[in-house]
N, C-alpha and C positions, 0 to 999 in steps of 0.2 A: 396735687399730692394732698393726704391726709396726715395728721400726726396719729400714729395707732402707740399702744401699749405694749409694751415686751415685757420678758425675765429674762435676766441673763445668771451665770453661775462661773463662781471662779474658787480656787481654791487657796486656803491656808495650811501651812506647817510651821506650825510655832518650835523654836528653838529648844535646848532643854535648860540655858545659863537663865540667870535671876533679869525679873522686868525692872525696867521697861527694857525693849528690842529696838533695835534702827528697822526700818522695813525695805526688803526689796520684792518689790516690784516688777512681773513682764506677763509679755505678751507671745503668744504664740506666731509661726506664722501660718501660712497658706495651705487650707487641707489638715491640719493640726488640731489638737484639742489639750485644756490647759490641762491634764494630767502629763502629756508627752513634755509640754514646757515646765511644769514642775519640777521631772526628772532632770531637766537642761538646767535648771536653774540649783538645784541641790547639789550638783557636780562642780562647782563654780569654790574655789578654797577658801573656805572660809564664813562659808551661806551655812554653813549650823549652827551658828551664833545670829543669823538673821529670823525675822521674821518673814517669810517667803507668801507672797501673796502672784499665783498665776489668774489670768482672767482669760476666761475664754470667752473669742466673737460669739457675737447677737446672733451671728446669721449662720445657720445650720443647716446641712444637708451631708446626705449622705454621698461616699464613694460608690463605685462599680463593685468592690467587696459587700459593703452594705455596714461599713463602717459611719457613725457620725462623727462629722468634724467639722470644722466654723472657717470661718471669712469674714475681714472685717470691714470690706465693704468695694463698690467698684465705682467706676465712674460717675454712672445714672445717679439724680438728685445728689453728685457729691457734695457738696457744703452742707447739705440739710444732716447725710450720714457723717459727717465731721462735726458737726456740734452733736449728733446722736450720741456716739463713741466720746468725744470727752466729755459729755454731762454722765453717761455710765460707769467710766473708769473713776468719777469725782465722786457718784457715787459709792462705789465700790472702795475705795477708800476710806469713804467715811463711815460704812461700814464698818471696816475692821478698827478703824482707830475707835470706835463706839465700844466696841467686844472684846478686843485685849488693849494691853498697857503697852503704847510704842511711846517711842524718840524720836528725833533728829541724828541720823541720819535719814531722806528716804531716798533709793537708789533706785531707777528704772531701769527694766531692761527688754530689749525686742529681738527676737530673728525677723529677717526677709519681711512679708508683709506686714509682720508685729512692730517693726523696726520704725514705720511712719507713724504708730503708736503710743511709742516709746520717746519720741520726740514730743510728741503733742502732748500727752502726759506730763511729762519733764516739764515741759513748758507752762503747763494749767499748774498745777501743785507744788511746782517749784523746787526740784530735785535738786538734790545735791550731784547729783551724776549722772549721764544717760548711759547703756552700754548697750550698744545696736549692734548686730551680727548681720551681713550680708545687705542691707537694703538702706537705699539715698535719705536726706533729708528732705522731707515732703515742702511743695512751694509754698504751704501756709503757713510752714515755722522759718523756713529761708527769710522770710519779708518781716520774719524777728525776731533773730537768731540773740539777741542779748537776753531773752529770757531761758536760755540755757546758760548754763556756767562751765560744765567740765561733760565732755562727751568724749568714750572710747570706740571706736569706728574699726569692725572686724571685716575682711574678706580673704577670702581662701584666691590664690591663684590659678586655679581653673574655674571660678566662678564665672559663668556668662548674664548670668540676671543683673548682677553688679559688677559691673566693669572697672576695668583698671583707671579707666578716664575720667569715671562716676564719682570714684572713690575719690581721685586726685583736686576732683572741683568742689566735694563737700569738704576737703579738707580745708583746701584754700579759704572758700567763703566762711565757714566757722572760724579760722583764726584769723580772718579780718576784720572779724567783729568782735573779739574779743574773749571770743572761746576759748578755753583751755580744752585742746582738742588730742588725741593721742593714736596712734596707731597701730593695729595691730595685722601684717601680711605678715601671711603662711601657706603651708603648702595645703593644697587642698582644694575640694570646690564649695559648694552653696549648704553648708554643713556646721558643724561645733567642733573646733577640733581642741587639742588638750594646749598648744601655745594662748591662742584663744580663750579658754577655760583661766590660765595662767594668768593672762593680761588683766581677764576680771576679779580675778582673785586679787590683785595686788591693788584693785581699786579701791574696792572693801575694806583690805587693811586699813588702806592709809587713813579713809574716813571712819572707820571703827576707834582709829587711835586717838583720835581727836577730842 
């Protein structure tokens, strides 16, 4: 393998209340592009008082429509595309703390395959919250889960990607190490739904009020 150069591109929406902003944080998933996760992430109660920052994956191609949309990576050279993706998101942070005025709070958040993102994120920059929809804790943050602190863990029950089994053993191994970990089943499948929406919502409060 070679190391090559990229651009990647992610978006902000700044709040309209006085700086500095707490920032949140996500990640798309699979076939996705950060303007669809922008709109997931502004539906969340209480993200108009955030500073909203979506990123979208490095790695782009198009649909059978002839839509473009990203991925953020697969098996092939994994570890090399795991430090790829959190030296980009570290960049991309320091980005936007360079260009507006944030705070403490910063909150991440992933669907499906943005979800092993949003862990690894969490984990590099040291979030105050992870809030993951639909997809497991990746084995490279399992083997050190104390560098998250507070994770909300969504799945729908017709989900088959994330399984009910999946879900019940990230739960376990995060508060065995000391996770403040939370849950949120509903009805539903591999999706956003409005309890869901609700659960993240009342994340935000609580670290807003702080």
């Amino acid at each position: 393998v070679v190391e090559a150069r990229t651009h990647g591109r992610y978006l902000v929406r700044p709040p309209d209340g006085p700086e500095p902003w707490p920032v949140l944080a996500g990640f798309h998933g699979y076939a996705e592009t950060a303007e669809v996760h922008m709109d997931a992430l502004a539906r969340i109660p209480g993200a108009d008082s955030w500073l909203l920052v979506s990123v979208q994956a490095l790695h782009r191609f198009y649909t059978r429509e002839q839509r473009i949309v990203g991925s953020w990576m697969t098996r092939q050279d994994r570890e090399l595309a795991i430090a790829d993706n959190v030296d980009y998101v570290s960049r991309v942070l320091a980005s936007v703390r360079s260009e507006f005025a944030t705070r403490a709070p910063l909150v991440v958040a992933g669907f499906s395959q943005g979800g092993a993102m949003a862990y690894r994120g969490a984990a590099t920059l040291g979030a105050a919250a992870t809030i993951v929809l639909g997809a497991d804790v990746p084995p490279d943050v399992t083997a050190s889960p104390h560098r998250l602190t507070r994770v909300l863990i969504g799945r729908g029950t017709l989900d088959e990607w994330y399984t009910a089994q999946k879900h019940a053993e990230d739960l376990a191994a995060l508060a065995s190490s000391g996770v403040r970990v939370e849950s949120c089943v509903f009805d539903g499948g591999h999706d956003w739904s409005e309890p869901f929406y609700a659960a993240a919502g009342r994340v935000l409060a609580e670290l807003a009020s702080r």
